[in-house]
C-alpha positions, 0 to 999 in steps of 0.5 A, spaced: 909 939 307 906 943 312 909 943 320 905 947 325 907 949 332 904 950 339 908 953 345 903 952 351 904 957 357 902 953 364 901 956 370 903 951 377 900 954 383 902 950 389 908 947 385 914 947 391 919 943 388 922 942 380 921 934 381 914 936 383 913 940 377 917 934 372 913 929 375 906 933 373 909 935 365 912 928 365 905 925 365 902 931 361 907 931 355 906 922 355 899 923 354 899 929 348 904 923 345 899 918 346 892 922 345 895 926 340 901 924 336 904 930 337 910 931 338 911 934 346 917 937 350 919 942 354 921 949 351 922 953 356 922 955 363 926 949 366 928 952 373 922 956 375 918 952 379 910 954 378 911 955 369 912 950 365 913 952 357 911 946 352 912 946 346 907 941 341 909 939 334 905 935 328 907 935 321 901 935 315 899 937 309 892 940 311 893 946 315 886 946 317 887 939 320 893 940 323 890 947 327 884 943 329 889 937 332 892 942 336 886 946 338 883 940 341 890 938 344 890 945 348 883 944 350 884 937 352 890 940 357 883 945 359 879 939 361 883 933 364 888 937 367 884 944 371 889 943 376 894 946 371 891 953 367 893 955 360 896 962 362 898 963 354 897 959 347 900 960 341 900 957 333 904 958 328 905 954 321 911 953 317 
């Protein structure tokens, strides 16, 4: 079994409360679930108004698949999502 991760670092510039920026990684998170079915949260971050740190995380056996799963995650956040800029990604694998 193989568990790979990624921790996402966005950037949300014009972001002026905290419920405006749950209400923005609320809809994100619910369509990464969705599309991907990856697990998704929040990690980091909490209280800062324009950051948001997320985490994803799927469980395998083909570690390419798995890469290939959360590659197209982070680039589906790129292009439905322009508003909200990926400042940082990584992968990992356990």
């Amino acid at each position: 079994m193989i568990v790979a991760t990624c921790v996402i670092t966005l950037q949300l510039h014009g972001v002026a409360s905290l419920k405006e920026k749950r209400q923005i990684l609320k809809s994100i998170l619910a369509r990464l679930r969705n599309q991907f079915n990856v697990a998704a949260a929040e990690v980091d971050c909490q209280d800062v108004w324009q950051t948001a740190v997320i985490g994803l995380a799927a469980v395998g056996n083909d570690s390419a698949h798995l890469h290939s799963l959360l590659e197209k995650a982070v680039g589906w956040i790129e292009t439905q999502r322009p508003d909200v800029p990926i400042a940082d990604y990584s992968i990992e694998f356990r």
